[in-house]
N, C-alpha and C positions, 0 to 999 in steps of 0.2 A: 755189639754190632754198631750201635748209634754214634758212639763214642768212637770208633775204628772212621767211620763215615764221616763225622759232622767236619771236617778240614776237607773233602772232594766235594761235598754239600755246598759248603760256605762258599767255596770258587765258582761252584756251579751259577750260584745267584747273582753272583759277581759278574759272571761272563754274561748271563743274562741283559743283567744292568747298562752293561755295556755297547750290547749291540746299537747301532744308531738307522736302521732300517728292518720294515717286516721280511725284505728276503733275508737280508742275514740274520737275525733269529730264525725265521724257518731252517735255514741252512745249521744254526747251531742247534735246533731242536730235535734237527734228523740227526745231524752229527753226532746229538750225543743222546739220542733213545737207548741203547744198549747201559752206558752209563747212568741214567734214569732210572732204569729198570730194577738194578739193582741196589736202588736204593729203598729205607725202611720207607713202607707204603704211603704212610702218614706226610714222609718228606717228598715223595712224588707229588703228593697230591698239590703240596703248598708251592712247589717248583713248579708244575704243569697249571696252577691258578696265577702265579707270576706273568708265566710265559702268557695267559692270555690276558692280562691286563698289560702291559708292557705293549703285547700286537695292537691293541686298542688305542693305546696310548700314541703308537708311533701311526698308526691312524690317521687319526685325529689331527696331528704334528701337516701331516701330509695333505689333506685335505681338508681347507679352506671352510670355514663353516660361516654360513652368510644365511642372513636372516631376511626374509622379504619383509618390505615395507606394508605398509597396509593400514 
């Protein structure tokens, strides 16, 4: 099965990588739940830990982090 997987997997991480705002990964995270799902569990897990480092990331990107003086 892994083996059959690991080339939809690999694009999967790819498209991930790609997105350049949190709506559009949301938008690709719903878009491809079904897709997700059926992959080996192990590889959801590490796909759905991307996707929330990456929201974090474009975060971050987005808003301005500023530090009071003091």
């Amino acid at each position: 099965m892994k083996k059959d997987a690991k080339e939809v997997y690999t694009k999967m991480q790819r498209e991930v990588q790609e997105c350049k705002s949190r709506e559009q990964l949301k938008a690709w995270m719903e878009g491809n739940r079904e897709r997700i799902a059926v992959l080996p569990e192990d590889w959801q897990d590490t796909l759905r830990l991307q996707c929330s480092e990456m929201m974090m990331d474009l975060r971050n990107q987005e808003t301005p982090v500023t530090l009071a003086a003091g």
